[in-house]
N, C-alpha and C positions, 0 to 999 in steps of 0.2 A: 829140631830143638829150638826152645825157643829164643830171640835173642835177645844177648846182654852181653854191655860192654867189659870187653879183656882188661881187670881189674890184676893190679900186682900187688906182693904185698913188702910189707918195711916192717922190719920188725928189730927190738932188742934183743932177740933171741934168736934160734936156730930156726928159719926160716925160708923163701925162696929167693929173698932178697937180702941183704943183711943192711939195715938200715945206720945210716952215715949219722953217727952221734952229733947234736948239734950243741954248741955251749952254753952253759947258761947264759943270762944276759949280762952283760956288759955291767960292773960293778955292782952286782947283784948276788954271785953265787959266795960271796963271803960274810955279806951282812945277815945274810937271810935266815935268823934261827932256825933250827929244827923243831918244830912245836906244833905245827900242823902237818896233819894224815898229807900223805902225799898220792899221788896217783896209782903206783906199785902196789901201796899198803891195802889197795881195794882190786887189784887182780886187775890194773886198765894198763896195757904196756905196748898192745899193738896200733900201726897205720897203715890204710890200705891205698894212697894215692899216690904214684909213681913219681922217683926222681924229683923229691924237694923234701928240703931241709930245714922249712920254716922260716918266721921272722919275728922279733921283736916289738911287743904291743900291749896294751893294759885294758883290760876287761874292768868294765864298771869301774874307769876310774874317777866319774859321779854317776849318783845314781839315777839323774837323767840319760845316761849311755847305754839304758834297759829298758825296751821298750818291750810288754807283754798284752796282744790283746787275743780274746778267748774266743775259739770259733765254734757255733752252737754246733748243736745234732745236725742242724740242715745244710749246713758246712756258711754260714755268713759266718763275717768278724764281725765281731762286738766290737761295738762304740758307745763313747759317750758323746749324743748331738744337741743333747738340751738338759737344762736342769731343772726345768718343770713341767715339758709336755707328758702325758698320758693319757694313751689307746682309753676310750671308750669307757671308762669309769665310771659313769653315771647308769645305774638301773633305769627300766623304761617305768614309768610309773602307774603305780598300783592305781586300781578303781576307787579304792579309798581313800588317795591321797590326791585324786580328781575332784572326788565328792568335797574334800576338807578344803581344797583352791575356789571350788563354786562355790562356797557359802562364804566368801567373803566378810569374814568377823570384822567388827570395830577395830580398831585398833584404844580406846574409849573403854575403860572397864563398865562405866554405867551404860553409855550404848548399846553394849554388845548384851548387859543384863537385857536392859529393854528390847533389845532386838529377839534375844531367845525365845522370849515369852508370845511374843509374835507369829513367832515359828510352832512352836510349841501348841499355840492354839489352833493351829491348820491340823493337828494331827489329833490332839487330846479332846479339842473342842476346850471354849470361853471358861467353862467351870475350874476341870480340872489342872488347866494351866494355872489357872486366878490359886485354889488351893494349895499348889506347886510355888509360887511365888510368895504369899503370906506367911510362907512354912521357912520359905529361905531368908525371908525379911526380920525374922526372931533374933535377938542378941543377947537374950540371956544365957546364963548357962545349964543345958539341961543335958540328961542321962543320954545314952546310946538309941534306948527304946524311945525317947521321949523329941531326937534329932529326928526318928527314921520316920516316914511318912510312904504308906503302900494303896499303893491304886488298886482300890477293888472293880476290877475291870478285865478283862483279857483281851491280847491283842499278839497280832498278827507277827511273825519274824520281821516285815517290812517294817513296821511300825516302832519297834525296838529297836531295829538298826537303826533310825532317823532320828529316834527322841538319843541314842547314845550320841549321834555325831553332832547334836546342837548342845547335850550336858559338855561332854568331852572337849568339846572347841570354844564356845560359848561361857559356860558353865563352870571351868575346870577349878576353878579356886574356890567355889561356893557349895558344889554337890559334887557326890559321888552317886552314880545308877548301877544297880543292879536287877536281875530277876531272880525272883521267887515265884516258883508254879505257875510258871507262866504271867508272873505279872510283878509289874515293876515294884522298885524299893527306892524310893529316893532318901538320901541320907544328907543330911548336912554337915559341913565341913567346920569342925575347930580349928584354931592356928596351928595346931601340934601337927594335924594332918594332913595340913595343904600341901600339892605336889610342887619337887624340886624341880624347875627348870633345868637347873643344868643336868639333874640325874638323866630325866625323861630322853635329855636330848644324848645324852651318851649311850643311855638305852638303846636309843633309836638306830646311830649309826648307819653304816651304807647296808642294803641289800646284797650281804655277802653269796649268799645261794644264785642270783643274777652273775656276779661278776669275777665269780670265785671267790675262794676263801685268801687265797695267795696272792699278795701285790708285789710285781716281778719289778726289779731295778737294776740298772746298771751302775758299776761303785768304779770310779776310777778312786788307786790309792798311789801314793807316793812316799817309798824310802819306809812302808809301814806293813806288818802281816795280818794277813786276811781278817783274822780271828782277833785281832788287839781292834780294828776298826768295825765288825759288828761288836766286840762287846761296848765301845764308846757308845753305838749306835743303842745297844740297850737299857745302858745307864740311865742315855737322856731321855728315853721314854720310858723308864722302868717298866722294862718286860724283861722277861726270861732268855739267855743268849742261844736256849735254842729253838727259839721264836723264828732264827734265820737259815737260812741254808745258802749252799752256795754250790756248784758245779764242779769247781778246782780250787785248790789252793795256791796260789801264786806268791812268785818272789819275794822277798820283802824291799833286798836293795834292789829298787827300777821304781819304774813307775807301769801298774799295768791294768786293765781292763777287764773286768769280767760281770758275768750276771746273777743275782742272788735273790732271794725270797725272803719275803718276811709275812708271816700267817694273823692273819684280819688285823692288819695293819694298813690305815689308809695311807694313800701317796702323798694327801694334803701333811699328813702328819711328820711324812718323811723329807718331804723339801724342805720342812720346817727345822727340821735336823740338821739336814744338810749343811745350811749354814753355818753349823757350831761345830763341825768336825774337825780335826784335827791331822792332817796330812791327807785327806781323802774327800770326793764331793761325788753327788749322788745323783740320778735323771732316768730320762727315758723309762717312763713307769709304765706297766702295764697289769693285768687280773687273769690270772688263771686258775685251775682245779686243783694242782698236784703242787710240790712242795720240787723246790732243786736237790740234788743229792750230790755230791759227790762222784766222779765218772757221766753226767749229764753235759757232754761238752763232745766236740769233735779231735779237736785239739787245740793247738795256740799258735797266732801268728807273733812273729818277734821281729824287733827291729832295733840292731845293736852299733853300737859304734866304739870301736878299736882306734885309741886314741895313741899319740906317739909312736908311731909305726918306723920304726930301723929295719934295716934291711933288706925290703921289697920299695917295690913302685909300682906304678900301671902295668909295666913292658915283662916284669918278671912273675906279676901274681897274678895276672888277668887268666893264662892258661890256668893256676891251678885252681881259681875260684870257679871257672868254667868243666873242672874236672870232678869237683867238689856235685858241682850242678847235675852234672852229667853220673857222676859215678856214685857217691854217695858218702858216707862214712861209717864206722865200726857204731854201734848201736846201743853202748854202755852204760850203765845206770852211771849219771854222774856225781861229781865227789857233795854235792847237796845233801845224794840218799844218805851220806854216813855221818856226817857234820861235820863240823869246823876245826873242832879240837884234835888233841894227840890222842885223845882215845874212841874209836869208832863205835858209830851203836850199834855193829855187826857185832864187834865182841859182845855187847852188854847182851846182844839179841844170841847170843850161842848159851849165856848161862839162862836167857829165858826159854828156849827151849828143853834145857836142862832141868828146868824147875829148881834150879839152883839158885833162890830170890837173896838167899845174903849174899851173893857173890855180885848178882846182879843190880844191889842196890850199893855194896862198895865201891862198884866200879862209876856207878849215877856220881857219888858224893864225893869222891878220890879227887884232890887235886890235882892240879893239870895245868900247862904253863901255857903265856899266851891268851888270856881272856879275862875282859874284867877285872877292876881292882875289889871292888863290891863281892862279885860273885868268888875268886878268890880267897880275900879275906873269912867269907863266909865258911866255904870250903875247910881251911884251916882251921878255923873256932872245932866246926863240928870234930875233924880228926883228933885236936888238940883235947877238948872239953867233953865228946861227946853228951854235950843238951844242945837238946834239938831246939830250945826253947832261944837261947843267945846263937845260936849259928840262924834262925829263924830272922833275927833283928838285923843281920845285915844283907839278907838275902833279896832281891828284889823277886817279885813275883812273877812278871811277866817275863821277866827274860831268865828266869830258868824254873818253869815251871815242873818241869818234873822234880827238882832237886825238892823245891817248896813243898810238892805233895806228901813225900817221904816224911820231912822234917814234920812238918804240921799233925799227920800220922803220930808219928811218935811222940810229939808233945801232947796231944789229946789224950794219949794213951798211957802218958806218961811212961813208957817203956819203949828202948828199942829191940823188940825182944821177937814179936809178931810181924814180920817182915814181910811176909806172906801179903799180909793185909795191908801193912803199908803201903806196897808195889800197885795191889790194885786199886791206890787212889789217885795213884798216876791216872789221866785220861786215858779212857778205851786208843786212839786212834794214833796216842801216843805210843802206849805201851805194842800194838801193831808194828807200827814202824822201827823197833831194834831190830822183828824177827823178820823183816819185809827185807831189813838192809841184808840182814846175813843170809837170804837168798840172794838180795841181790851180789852180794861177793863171790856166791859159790858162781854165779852166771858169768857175771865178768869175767872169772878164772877162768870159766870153762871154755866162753869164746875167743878169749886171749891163746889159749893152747890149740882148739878149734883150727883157726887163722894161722898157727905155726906149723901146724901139722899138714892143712891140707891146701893153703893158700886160699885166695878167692875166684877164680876161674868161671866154679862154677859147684855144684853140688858135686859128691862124693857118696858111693853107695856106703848105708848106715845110717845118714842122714837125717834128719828127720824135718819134714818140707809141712806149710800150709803157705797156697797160692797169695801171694805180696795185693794181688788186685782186689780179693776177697773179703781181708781180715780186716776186724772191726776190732781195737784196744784194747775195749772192754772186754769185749768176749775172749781173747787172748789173754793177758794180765791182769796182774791184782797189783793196781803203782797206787794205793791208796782210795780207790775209790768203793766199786762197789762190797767188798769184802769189809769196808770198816763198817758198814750198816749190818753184815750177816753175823748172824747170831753160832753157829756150828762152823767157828775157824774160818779159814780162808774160801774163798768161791772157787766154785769146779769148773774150771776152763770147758767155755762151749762147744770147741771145735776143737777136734780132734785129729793131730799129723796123718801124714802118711810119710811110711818109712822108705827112701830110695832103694831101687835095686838097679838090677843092668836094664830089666824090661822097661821099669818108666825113667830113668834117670837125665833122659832127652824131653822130658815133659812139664823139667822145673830150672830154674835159674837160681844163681843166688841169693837172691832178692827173696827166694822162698823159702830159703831154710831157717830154721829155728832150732832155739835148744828152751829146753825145762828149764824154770825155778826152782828148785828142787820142794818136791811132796809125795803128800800118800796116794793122787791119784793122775802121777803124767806116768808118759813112756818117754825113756832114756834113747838117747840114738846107741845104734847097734854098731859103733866104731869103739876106737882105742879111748873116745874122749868120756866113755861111761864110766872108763876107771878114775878118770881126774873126782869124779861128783865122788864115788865112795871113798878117795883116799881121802878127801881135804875134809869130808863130813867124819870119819873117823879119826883123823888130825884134832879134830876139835870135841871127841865124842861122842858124837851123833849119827844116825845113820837114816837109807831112807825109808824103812820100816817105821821108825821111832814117833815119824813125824802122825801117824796116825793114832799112837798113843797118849799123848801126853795128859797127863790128869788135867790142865783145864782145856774147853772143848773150845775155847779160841782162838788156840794154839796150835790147832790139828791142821795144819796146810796143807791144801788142796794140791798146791802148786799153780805154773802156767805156764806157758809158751812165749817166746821174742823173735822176732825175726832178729840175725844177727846183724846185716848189714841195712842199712836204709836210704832213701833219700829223701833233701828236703823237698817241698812244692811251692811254686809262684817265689822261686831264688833270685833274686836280685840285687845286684852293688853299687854302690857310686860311691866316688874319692874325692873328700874337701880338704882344703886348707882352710886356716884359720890363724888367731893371732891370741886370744883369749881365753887361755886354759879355764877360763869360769864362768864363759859363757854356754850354752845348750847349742848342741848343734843337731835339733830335732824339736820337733813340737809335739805336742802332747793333745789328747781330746778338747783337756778343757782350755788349752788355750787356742784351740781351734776356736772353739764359742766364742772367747772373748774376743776374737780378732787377730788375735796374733800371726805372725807372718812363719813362713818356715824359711829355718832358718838357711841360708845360701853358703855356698865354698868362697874365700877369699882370694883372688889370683896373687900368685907370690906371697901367701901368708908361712908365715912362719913353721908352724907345724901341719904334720900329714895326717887325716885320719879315714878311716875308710866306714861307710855306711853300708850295714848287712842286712837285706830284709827279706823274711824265709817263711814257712807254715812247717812244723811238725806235728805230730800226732801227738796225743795228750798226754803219752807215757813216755816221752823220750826228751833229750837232753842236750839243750842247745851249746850249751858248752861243752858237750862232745865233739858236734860240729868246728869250733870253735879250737878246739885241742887238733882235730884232724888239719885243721888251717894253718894252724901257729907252729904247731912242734911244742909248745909251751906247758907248761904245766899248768892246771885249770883251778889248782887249790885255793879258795877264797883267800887264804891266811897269805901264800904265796904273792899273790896278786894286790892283795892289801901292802904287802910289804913293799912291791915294785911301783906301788900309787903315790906313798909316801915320800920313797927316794928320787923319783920325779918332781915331785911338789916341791921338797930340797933343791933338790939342783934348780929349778924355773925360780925360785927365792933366791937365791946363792948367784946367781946366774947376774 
């Protein structure tokens, strides 16, 4: 068999361990409304690291304590090292644009006249240059026919290419050449028809087919989402926002690192941007073929720091950060996939499988406690007033863009009557994501029960295993990436389980089993936990036949495979003091550029904090790890509110 470490488990429930309830924190569990999803309400209740009870500590409590950098296909981390170098951008140059450097034009508009005619007569001979020049030397005004002047003459391909590149460079503001039947047409130019500089040269632009159509960059952003800083990015060059791509979606609260596209856009154009952006700065450019996508990433390296630490120190948490290292943690879609508020988008994503679109757009616009005054207020006009038109005006756009689709829907249509249609103006990737979370709930559940039932030891026959060494994210799940581009519902998972029995059940470890997303084309493990998937889908309506019906065909889920348990890669910590709740206790890319120092532990400083820095794979969730650590609850709302009453007490104080 192969091996792996004797993993025990803790749980809230009937389990092999029965896990020692830890109390909330310390003048916390009183103040803390109930108005954010909690951990339970998305099926995350188990831990699998032996004999510890957690400690007291505030996640992200600035958004500098989030560090997110993106590790491509070839497994590097992404940085940002410069905000203006870029790979090879220059085309190698054309024979034409040799030919147009050796004739060296005047810079002299009469020179370069006089110089043409020069030339001109090496090739035409004395007459029909002289002709050629009396013709262009005319200033009165005459007809089309009576500008054009045609060489009765014939002449050779070489000899056309040569008389164009002296009109063309030479000549550009005085004549225009063409052929006719083999023999030129010289035209004289009016003012109406003289060429624009600036056009030609916009014309011209870089040799995209040389150096690709795609100019790749690196985007450090901070405290901002992905998609809010390419659209700044296309405003200020008015282009189209899906001119850009990207590989992953990242954080908003941190600051993080990743790589994105933008399609025949030069890099000159992009530094130039750079500088106007607005929580985010841009570098490291380079040119290639294909466009970024989504799921185009290995995963992400993170570096997080756990400020105000009660309860632990070096001597008591150094074993279980080394167990973390060693063993791993439970492998949970975290409370991100479902949001922020008291109402998850699993639910909203159960009435979109339902095709039940007014249920699913009352529950979009339903008030909800705990967020925004703005967005709030808005909320309430529409229930109160229903016009979408005055719930419209206090709505911000970017920070609740689905509610705004809906509204805006129905004000165009002056009815909120077609709901159907209004849902689909939600964005594609959005409307994904309700029915993405309500697989991820059924998962959660299922591996929470998984973990009660049979502990982690090791596999269990029924099981359902693909080898931990083998699996690539992508090919395994759908967390947003390559499925939001596919046109027929969800992607069909490439790899395929193999079911434990007694014959191979020495052949896998824990690390290899997995359980379904639930859809129309996985296999269920052959234990007791097949029943959890049909009761809780039936709980809600749905079943796993259904998912292959649904009338629209974006909605037909594949499904996908998770390993249950994981661990992080290149895990390492260090413990500082400090004295400066407002100071950064980490540096960032770009102040690496600028010089900046990193920053150091204070001896005898006031407060404890600890520095986590890890790789996970692209679809997993660092504040799972982070829950495995704490004992804590990981809800942003939760964690907001424990940030605050710190900041009090360090005022108060």
């Amino acid at each position: 068999m192969a091996a792996a470490p004797q993993v025990h488990m803790e749980s809230d429930g009937q389990g092999p361990t029965k896990r020692i309830k830890r109390d909330e924190p310390q003048g916390t569990s009183n103040q803390v409304p109930r108005v954010f999803l909690r951990e339970e309400d998305v099926g995350i209740s188990e831990f699998i690291t032996p004999g510890w009870h957690g400690f007291d500590a505030i996640i992200k409590h600035r958004y500098s304590d989030f560090f997110v950098n993106e590790i491509d296909p070839q497994g590097n981390v992404v940085h940002l090292t410069s905000f203006t170098e870029a790979d090879d951008p220059k085309p190698p140059k054309s024979q034409a644009e040799i030919d147009i450097e050796n004739l060296n034009v005047p810079e002299d508009p009469q020179a370069a006249f006089e110089e043409a005619f020069v030339r001109l007569s090496s090739i035409l001979g004395a007459e029909d240059s002289s002709r050629i020049k009396k013709h262009l030397e005319i200033t009165e005004d005459q007809t089309l026919e009576q500008r054009s002047l045609l060489l009765d003459r014939d002449l050779d391909k070489d000899q056309r290419k040569n008389v164009y590149l002296i009109t063309n460079n030479f000549l550009s503001s005085q004549v225009t050449c063409e052929t006719v039947g083999g023999r030129l047409k010289f035209i004289r130019r009016v003012q109406s028809d003289k060429p624009n500089a600036d056009k030609r040269s916009q014309r011209r632009g870089p040799q995209w087919q040389h150096i690709g159509e795609f100019c790749y960059f690196v985007m450090q952003k901070e405290n901002m989402d992905s998609m809010d800083v390419l659209n700044q990015i296309a405003r200020h060059l008015r282009c189209k926002p899906r001119s850009f791509g990207m590989a992953g979606t990242k954080d908003k609260r941190g600051i993080t690192v990743q790589r994105c596209s933008a399609y025949k856009i030069s890099h000159e154009r992009l530094i130039g941007v750079s500088k106007k952006l607005r929580g985010a700065r841009l570098g490291n450019f380079s040119y290639g073929p294909r466009e970024l996508r989504l799921g185009d990433l290995q995963g992400n390296q993170f570096q997080i720091i756990l400020r105000h630490i009660q309860g632990a120190d070096a001597s008591s948490l150094n074993p279980v950060l080394e167990g973390i290292r060693n063993i791993g943690f439970v492998n949970y879609f975290g409370m991100q996939r479902f949001g922020t508020q008291s109402i998850s988008s699993h639910t909203i994503g159960i009435a979109v499988l339902k095709a039940d679109w007014q249920a699913a757009i009352d529950l979009i616009l339903s008030p909800r406690d705990g967020e925004r005054e703005d967005i709030s207020n808005a909320r309430k006009a529409w229930v109160t007033l229903k016009d979408p038109k005055e719930a419209l005006k206090l709505l911000p756009q970017r920070a609740a863009l689905a509610e705004y689709s809906i509204l805006q829907s129905f004000a165009k249509n002056g009815s909120a009557t077609n709901v159907a249609a209004a849902f689909t103006c939600i964005p594609r990737n959005l409307r994904l994501m309700y029915v993405h979370a309500y697989q991820s709930y059924i998962w959660n559940s299922a591996v929470s029960q998984r973990l009660r039932m049979f502990g982690t030891a090791g596999p269990v026959i029924g099981d359902l295993v693909i080898r931990a060494t083998e699996y690539d994210t992508s090919a395994l799940e759908v967390d947003g990436g390559a499925a939001e581009k596919a046109e027929d519902g969800d992607k069909r998972p490439d790899v395929k389980p193999t079911v434990v029995t007694a014959e191979n059940i020495n052949n896998y470890t824990i690390y290899d089993v997995v359980l379904p997303l639930p859809g129309w084309d996985i296999m269920y493990p052959e234990h007791d936990v097949k029943e959890l998937y049909t009761k809780l889908m039936e709980k809600d309506g749905l079943s796993a036949s259904g998912f292959a019906s649904h009338p629209l065909k974006e909605y037909r889920l594949a499904g996908a495979y998770r390993h249950i348990i994981i661990k992080p890669r290149e895990f390492a910590y260090e413990w500082m003091r400090y004295n400066d709740d407002m100071l950064p206790l980490a540096r960032s890319d770009s102040d690496a550029i600028e010089g900046k120092h990193e920053p150091e532990s204070i001896d005898f400083g006031k407060y404890l904090a600890l520095k986590l820095k890890f790789d996970l794979p692209s679809s997993s969730y660092a504040t799972m790890l982070l829950r495995e650590l704490m004992r804590q609850e990981t809800a942003s709302g939760y964690q907001s509110q424990l940030s605050l009453k710190t900041t009090e007490n360090i005022s108060n104080a």
